[in-house]
C-alpha positions as CSV (number, residue, x, y, z in Angstrom):
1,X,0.0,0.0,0.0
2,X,1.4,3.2,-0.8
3,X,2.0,5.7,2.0
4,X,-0.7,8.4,3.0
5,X,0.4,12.2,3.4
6,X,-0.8,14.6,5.4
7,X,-1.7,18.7,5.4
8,X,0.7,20.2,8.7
9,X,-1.6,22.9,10.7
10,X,-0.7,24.2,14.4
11,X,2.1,22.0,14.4
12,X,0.2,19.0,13.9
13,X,0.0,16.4,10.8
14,X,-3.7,16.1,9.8
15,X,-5.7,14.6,6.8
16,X,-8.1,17.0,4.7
17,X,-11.2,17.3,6.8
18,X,-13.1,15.7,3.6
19,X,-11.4,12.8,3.9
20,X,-10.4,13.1,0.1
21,X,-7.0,12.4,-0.7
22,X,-5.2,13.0,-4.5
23,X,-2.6,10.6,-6.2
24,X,1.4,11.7,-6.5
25,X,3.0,9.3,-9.2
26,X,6.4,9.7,-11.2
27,X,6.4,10.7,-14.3
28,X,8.9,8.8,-15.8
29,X,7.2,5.4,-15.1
30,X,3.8,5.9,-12.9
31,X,5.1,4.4,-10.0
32,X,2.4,5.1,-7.4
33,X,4.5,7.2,-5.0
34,X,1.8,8.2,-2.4
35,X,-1.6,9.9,-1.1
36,X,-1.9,13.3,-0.5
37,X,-5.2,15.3,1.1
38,X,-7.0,17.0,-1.3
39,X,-7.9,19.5,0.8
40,X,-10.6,22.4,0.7
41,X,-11.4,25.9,1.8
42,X,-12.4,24.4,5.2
43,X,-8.4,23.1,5.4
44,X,-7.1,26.8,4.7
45,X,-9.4,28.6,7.3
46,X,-7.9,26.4,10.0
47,X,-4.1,27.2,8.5
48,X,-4.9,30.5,8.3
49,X,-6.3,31.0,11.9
50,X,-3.2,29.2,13.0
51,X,-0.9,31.3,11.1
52,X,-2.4,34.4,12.7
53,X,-2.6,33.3,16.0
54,X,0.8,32.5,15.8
55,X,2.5,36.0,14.3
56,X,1.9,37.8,17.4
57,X,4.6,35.6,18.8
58,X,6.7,35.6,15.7
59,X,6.8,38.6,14.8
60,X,8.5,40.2,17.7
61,X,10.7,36.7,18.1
62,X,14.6,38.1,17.7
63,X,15.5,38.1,14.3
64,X,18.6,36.8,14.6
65,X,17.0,34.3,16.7
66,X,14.9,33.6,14.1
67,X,18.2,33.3,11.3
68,X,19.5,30.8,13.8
69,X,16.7,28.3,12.6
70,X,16.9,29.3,9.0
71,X,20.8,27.8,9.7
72,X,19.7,24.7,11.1
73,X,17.2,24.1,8.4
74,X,20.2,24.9,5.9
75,X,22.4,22.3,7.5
76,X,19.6,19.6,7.6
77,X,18.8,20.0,4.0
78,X,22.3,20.0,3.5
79,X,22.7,16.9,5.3
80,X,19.6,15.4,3.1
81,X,20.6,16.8,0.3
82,X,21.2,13.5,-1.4
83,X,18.0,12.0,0.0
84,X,15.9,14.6,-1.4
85,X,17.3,15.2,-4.2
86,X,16.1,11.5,-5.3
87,X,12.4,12.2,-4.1
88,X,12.9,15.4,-6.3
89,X,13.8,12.9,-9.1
90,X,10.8,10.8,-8.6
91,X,8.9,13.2,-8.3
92,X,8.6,15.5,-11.3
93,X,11.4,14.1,-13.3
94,X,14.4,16.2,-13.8
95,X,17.8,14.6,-14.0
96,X,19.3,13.4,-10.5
97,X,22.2,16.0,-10.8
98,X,20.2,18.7,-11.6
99,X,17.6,17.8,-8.6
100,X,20.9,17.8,-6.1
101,X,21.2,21.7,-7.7
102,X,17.6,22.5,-6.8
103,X,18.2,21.0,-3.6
104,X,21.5,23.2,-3.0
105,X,19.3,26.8,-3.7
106,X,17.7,25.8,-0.8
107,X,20.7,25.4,1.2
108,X,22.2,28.5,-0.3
109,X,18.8,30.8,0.6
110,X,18.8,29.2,4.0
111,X,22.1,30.4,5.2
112,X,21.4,33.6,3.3
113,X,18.5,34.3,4.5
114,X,19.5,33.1,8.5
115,X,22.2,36.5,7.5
116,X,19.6,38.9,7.5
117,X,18.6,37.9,10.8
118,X,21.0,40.5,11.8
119,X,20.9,42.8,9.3
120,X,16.7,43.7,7.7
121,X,18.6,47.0,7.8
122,X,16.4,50.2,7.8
123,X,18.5,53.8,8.3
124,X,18.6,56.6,10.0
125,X,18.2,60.1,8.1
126,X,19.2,63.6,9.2
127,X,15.8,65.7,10.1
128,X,15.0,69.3,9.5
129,X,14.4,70.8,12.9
130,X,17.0,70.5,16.2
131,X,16.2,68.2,19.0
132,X,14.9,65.7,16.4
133,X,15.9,62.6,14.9
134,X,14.2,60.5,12.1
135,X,14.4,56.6,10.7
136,X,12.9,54.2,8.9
137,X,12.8,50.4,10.1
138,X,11.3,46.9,8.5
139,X,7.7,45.8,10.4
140,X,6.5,42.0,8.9
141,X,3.2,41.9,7.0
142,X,1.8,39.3,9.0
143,X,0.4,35.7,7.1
144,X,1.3,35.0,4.0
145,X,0.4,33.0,1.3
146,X,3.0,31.3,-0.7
147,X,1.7,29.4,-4.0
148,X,4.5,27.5,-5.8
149,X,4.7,25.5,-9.4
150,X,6.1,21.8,-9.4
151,X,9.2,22.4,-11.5
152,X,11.6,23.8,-8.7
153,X,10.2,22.1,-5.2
154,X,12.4,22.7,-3.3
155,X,14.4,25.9,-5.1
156,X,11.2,28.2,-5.2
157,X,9.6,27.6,-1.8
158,X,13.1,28.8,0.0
159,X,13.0,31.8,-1.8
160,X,9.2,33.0,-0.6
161,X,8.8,31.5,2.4
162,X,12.6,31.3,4.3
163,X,12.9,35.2,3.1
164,X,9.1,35.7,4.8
165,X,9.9,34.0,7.6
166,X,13.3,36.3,8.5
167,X,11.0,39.1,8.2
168,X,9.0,37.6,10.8
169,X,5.4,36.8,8.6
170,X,4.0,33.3,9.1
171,X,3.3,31.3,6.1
172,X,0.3,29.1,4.7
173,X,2.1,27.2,2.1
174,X,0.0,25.6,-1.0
175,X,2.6,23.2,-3.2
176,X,1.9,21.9,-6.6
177,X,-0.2,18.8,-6.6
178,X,2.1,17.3,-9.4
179,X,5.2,17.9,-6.7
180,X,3.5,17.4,-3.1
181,X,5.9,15.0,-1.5
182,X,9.0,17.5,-1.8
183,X,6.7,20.2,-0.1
184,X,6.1,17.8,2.8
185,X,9.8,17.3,3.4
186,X,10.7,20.9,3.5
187,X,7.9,21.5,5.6
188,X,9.3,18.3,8.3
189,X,12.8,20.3,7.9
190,X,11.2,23.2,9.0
191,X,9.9,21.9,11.9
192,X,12.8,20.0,12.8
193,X,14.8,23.4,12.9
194,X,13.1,24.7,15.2
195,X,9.7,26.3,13.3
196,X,7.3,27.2,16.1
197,X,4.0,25.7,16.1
198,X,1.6,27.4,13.6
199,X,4.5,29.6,11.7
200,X,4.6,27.3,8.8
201,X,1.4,25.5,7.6
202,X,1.2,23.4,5.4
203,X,-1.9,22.7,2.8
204,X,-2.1,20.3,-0.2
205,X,-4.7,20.3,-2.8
206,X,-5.9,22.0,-6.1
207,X,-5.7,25.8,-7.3
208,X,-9.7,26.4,-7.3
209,X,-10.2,24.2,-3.9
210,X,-7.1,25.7,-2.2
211,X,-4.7,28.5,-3.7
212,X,-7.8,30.3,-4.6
213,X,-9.2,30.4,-1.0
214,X,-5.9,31.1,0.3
215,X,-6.0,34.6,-2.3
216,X,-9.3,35.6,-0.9
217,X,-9.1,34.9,2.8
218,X,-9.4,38.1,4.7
219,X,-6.5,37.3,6.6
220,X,-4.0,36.5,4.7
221,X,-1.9,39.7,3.6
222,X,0.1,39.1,1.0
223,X,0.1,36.0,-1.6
224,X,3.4,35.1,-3.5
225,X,3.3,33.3,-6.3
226,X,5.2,31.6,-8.9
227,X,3.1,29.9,-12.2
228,X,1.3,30.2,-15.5
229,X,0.0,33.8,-16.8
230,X,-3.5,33.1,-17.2
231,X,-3.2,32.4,-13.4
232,X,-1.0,34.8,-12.6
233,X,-4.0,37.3,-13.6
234,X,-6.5,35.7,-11.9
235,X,-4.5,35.9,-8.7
236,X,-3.5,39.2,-9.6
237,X,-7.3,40.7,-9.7
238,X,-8.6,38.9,-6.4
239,X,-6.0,39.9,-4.6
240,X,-6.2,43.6,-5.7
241,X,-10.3,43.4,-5.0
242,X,-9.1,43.1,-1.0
243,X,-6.2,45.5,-1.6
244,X,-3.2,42.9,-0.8
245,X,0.0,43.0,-1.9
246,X,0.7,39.9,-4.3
247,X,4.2,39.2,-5.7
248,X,4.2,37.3,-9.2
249,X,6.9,35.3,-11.0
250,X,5.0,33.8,-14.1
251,X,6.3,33.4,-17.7
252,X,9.0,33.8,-20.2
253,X,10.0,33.6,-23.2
254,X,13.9,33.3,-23.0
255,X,16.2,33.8,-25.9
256,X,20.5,33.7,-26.6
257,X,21.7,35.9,-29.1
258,X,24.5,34.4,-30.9
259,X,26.8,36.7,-32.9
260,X,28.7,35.8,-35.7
261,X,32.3,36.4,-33.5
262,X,30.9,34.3,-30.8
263,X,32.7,31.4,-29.4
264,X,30.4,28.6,-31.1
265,X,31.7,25.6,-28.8
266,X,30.7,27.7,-25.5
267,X,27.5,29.0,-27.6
268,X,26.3,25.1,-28.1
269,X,27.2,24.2,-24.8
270,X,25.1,27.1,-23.1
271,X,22.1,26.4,-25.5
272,X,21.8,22.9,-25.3
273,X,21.9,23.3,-21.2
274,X,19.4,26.4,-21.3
275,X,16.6,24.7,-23.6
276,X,17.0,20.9,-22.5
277,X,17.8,21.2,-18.8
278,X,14.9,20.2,-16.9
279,X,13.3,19.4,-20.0
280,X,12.7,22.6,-20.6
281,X,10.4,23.4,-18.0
282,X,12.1,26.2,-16.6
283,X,10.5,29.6,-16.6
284,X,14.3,30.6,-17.5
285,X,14.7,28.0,-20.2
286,X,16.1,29.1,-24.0
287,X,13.2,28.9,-26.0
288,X,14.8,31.0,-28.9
289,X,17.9,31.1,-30.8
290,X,18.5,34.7,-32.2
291,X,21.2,33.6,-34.2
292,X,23.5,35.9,-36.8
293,X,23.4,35.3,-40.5
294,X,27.2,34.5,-40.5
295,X,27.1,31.4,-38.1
296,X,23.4,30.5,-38.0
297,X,23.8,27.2,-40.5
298,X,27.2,26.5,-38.6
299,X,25.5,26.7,-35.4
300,X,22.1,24.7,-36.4
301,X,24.3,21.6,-37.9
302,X,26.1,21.8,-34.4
303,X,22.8,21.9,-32.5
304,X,20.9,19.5,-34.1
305,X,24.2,16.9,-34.0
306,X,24.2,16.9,-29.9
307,X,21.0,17.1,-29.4
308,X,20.1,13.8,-31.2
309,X,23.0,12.6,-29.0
310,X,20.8,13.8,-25.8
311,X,19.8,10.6,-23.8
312,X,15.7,10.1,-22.5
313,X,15.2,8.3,-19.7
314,X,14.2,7.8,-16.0
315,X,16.4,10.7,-14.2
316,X,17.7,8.5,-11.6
317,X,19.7,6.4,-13.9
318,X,23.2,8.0,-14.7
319,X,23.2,7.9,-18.3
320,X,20.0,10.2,-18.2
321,X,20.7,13.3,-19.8
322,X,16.8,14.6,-20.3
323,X,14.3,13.6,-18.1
324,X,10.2,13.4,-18.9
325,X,8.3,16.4,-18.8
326,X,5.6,16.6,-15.7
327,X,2.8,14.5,-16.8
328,X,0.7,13.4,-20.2
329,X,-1.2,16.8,-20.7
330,X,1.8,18.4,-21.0
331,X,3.1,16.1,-23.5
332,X,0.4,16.9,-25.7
333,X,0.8,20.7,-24.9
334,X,4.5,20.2,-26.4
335,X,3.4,18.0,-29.3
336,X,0.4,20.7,-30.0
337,X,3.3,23.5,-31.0
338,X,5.5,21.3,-32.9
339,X,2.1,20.8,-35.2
340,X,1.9,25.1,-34.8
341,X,5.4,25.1,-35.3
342,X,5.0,23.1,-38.9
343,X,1.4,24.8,-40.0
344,X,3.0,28.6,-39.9
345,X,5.7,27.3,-42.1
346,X,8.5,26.4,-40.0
347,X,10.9,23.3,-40.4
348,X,11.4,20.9,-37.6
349,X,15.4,19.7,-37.5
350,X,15.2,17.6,-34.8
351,X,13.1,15.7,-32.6
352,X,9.3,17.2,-32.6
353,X,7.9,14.1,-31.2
354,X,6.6,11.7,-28.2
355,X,9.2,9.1,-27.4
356,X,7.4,5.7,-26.2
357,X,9.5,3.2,-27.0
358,X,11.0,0.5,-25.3
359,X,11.8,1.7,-21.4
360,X,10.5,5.4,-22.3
361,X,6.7,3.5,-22.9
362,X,4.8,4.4,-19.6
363,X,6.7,7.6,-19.1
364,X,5.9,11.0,-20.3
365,X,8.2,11.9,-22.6
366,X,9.3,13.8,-25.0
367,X,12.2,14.5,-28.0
368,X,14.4,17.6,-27.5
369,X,12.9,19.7,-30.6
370,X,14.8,22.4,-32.6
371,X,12.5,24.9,-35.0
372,X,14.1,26.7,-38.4
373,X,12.9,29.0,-40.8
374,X,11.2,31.0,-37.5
375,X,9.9,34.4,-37.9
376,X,9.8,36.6,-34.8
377,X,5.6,37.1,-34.9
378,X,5.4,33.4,-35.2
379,X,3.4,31.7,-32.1
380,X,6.4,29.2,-31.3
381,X,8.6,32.4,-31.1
382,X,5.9,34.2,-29.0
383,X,4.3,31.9,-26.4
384,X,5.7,29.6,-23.9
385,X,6.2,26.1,-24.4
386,X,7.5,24.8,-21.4
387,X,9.3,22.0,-23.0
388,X,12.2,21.1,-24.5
389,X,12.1,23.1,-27.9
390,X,13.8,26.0,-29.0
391,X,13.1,28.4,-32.2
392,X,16.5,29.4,-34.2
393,X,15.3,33.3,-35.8
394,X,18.2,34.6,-38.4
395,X,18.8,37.9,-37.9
396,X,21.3,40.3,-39.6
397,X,23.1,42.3,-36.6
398,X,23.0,42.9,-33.0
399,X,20.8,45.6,-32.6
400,X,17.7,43.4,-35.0
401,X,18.7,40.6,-32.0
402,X,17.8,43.0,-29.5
403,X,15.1,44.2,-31.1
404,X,13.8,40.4,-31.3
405,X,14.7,39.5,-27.5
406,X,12.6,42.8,-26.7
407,X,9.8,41.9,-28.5
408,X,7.7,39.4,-26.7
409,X,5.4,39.6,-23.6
410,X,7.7,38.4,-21.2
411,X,11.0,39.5,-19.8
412,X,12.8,37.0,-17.9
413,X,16.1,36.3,-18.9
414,X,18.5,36.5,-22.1
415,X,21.6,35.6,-23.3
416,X,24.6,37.2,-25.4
417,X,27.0,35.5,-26.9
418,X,29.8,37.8,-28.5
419,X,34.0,39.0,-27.8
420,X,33.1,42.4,-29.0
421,X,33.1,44.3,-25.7
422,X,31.2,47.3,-27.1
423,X,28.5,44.7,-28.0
424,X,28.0,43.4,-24.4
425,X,27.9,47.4,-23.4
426,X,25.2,47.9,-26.0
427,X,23.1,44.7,-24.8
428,X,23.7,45.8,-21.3
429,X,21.9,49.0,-22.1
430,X,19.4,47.7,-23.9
431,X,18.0,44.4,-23.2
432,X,14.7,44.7,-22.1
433,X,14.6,41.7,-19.2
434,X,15.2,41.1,-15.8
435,X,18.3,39.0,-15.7
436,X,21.3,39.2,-18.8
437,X,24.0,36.7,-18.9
438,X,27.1,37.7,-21.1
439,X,28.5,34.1,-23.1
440,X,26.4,31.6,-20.8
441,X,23.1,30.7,-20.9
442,X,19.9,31.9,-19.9
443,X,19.9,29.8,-16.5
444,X,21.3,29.5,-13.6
445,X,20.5,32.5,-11.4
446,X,22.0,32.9,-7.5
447,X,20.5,33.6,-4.4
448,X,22.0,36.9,-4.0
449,X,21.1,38.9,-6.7
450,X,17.5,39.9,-7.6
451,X,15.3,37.1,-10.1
452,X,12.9,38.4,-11.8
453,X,11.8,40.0,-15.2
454,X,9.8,43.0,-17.0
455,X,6.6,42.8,-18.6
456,X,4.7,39.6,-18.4
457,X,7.0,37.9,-16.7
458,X,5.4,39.5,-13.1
459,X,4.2,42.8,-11.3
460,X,7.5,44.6,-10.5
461,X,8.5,42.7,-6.9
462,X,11.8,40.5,-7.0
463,X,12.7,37.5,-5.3
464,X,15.5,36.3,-3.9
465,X,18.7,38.7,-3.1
466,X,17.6,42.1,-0.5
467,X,14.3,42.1,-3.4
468,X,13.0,39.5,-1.5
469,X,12.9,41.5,1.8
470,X,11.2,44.5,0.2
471,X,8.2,41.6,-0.5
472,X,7.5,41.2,3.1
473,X,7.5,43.9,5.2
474,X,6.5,47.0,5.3
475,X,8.6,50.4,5.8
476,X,7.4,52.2,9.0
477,X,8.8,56.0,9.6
478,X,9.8,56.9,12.9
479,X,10.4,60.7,14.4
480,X,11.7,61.2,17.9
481,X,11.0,64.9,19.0
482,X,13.2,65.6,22.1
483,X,13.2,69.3,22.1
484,X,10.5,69.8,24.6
485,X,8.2,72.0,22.8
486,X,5.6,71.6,19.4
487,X,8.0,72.0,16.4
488,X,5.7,72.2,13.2
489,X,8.0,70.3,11.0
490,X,8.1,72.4,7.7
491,X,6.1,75.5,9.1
492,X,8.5,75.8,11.6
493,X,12.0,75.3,9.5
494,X,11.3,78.0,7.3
């Protein structure tokens, strides 16, 4: 029998007050790999009540009290790592290297994060009168809703809810239902630390049944979230209808520009990693190719020669190199644009279809794709895939490149691939995303600096790095008059 899960409120493990419970299974074989509750609105009023009751004992716990369990958690996951990292695996997929990766953000945010404990710096500012003294200081929000997607489950929860938690907000956490199990162990980590009961809760179950009552509860002041566009609006528009703040991370549509004095080894390299890592699924992942007249045949020959050399299989096996995508609807998602793809004229060089052969048969699969003869206003240049296929556009110099990075919806991260130093300044100016990287790929962000994007991609707020910080509390002004009489502030200083 496989083993039943539980939701985590007030510091205890309990089923969905329905009784329901959900299938998790792995999606390179369909191994059964547990029950989960399938929880309802009546599971997040009783996480929510705890997680209230609980931040007026949080909040005004030490900070650097509270960065001491942040540590522990980071040295218990790192102690895990290998553990968890093989849940990831059989979880949702992605290769067993890559999944010890995921695991380390968490470690890496963890003892970041435990830092601010002594700094969530505010500052002190001269005044305009004598006898007076002004600053600004941090408060926390108070409950918080964190909403995360399946392909980082480990990665993405650290950086909403370890960053909310230094601030001193307590959390109602809703994971993915395709990813649940990893959610449960970084939830036991928590609590092993040294979490205080009700802090962290802990809530499985669907979008409509939970993450949407989790936007709308009264109590709950700020929702974080990290998924699709279409329900990156919705969340968007209930949350502003009770005025809360809401921090999205949704979409993108990622491209490297490869110019024609690029190193083309490096440039293959950081392509083949950016579009086929995680099988794509990556909101980060290279989707397009901008590639330069001069090299683009060079560089398609190259591309499409190692990436019918890429290995499918079951992640945990070492001689993986892609894993499956996250489950059969998304396979036919994929296989829907490569159809697109071939309807608005395009040619497909490589792969373009399900793999079910042999030990691939009950797994959700599919071949690493690369589209030619792409147009910038074509739909597989302009809406996210979220699998492995990328779009090679010729274009004729750098600035028509960056005038094809620019123009999507989203703006997560690109890529440049050039030696021409004046190039790199020019793309430095005028790349219109979140996150550049200069001859690497569009993945691979750290914990320190800001990750986000522009446009689409989410609503201005930044996580990970001091962004994060700005996400959860709120700036409180403080003036100290010690002069002993009524000073008027600017009627008097004149």
């Amino acid at each position: 029998m496989p083993e039943t899960y539980q939701n985590y409120i007030k510091g205890r493990w309990a089923a969905a007050r329905s009784g329901r419970v959900f299938e998790n299974r792995n999606p390179a074989n369909g191994e059964l790999l547990g029950l989960f509750p399938d929880s309802g609105p009546e599971d997040v009023n009783d996480a929510v009540a705890a997680a209230r009751a609980a931040f007026a004992s949080w909040r005004v716990y030490p900070a650097p009290k509270r960065g001491e369990i942040l540590f522990r958690f980071g040295q218990l996951l790192r102690e895990r790592k290998d553990e968890i990292a093989r849940l990831m695996t059989m979880e949702m997929g992605k290769v067993l290297k890559e999944a010890g990766g995921d695991v380390q953000e968490g470690i890496d945010m963890a003892f970041y994060m435990g830092g601010e404990g002594r700094r969530l710096f505010g500052f002190v500012t001269p005044v305009e009168l004598p006898n007076k003294s002004g600053m600004a200081v941090r408060d926390p929000i108070g409950v918080v809703g964190v909403i995360t997607p399946w392909n980082f489950p480990i990665a993405i929860p650290s950086w909403k809810i370890l960053a909310a938690l230094i601030c001193g907000n307590t959390i109602v956490f809703k994971p993915a239902k395709d990813t649940p199990l990893c959610a449960t162990k970084f939830v036991e980590l928590l609590t092993e630390a040294g979490v205080p009961e009700g802090v962290v809760n802990l809530v499985h179950g669907s979008g409509p049944n939970v993450g949407m009552p989790i936007v709308q509860h009264p109590d709950v002041a700020v929702i974080t979230f990290t998924g699709s566009n279409e329900t990156g609006r919705e969340v968007n528009v209930e949350a502003a209808r009770r005025i809360k703040r809401v921090s999205l991370e949704l979409g993108g549509k990622n491209a490297i520009m490869v110019m024609d004095d690029a190193d083309l080894d490096l440039a293959v390299d950081g392509i083949l990693w950016s579009a086929f890592g995680t099988s794509g699924q990556r909101c980060t992942a290279a989707s397009r190719i901008i590639a330069h007249k001069a090299i683009r045949k060079e560089l398609e020959e190259r591309l499409v020669a190692r990436a019918e050399a890429l290995r499918l299989g079951d992640g945990l096996l070492p001689t993986t190199d892609v894993g499956p995508v996250i489950n059969d609807a998304a396979i036919q998602r994929i296989d829907g644009y490569t159809q697109i793809a071939r309807k608005e004229g395009a040619a497909v060089l490589t792969g373009g279809a399900i793999a079910r052969e042999g030990a691939l048969a009950k797994g959700s699969f599919y071949r690493p794709t690369l589209y030619s003869n792409v147009r910038p206003e074509m739909r597989v240049a302009q809406e996210e895939i979220f699998g492995p296929c990328a779009s090679i556009i010729e274009v004729a110099s750098l600035e028509e490149a960056i005038q094809v990075n620019n123009g999507v919806a989203y703006g997560l991260s690109s890529s440049l691939y050039t030696q021409d130093i004046n190039r790199v300044q020019r793309a430095m100016r005028d790349v219109a995303t979140g996150i550049l990287y200069i001859n690497a790929g569009t993945i691979g962000a750290e914990i320190q600096l800001p990750f986000g994007g522009t446009r689409g991609t989410g609503n201005g707020h930044r996580e990970a790095g001091l962004g994060a910080i700005d996400t959860f509390t709120e700036w409180k002004s403080i003036y100290i008059d010690y002069s002993g009489t009524l000073q008027r502030a600017q009627i008097d200083s004149n």
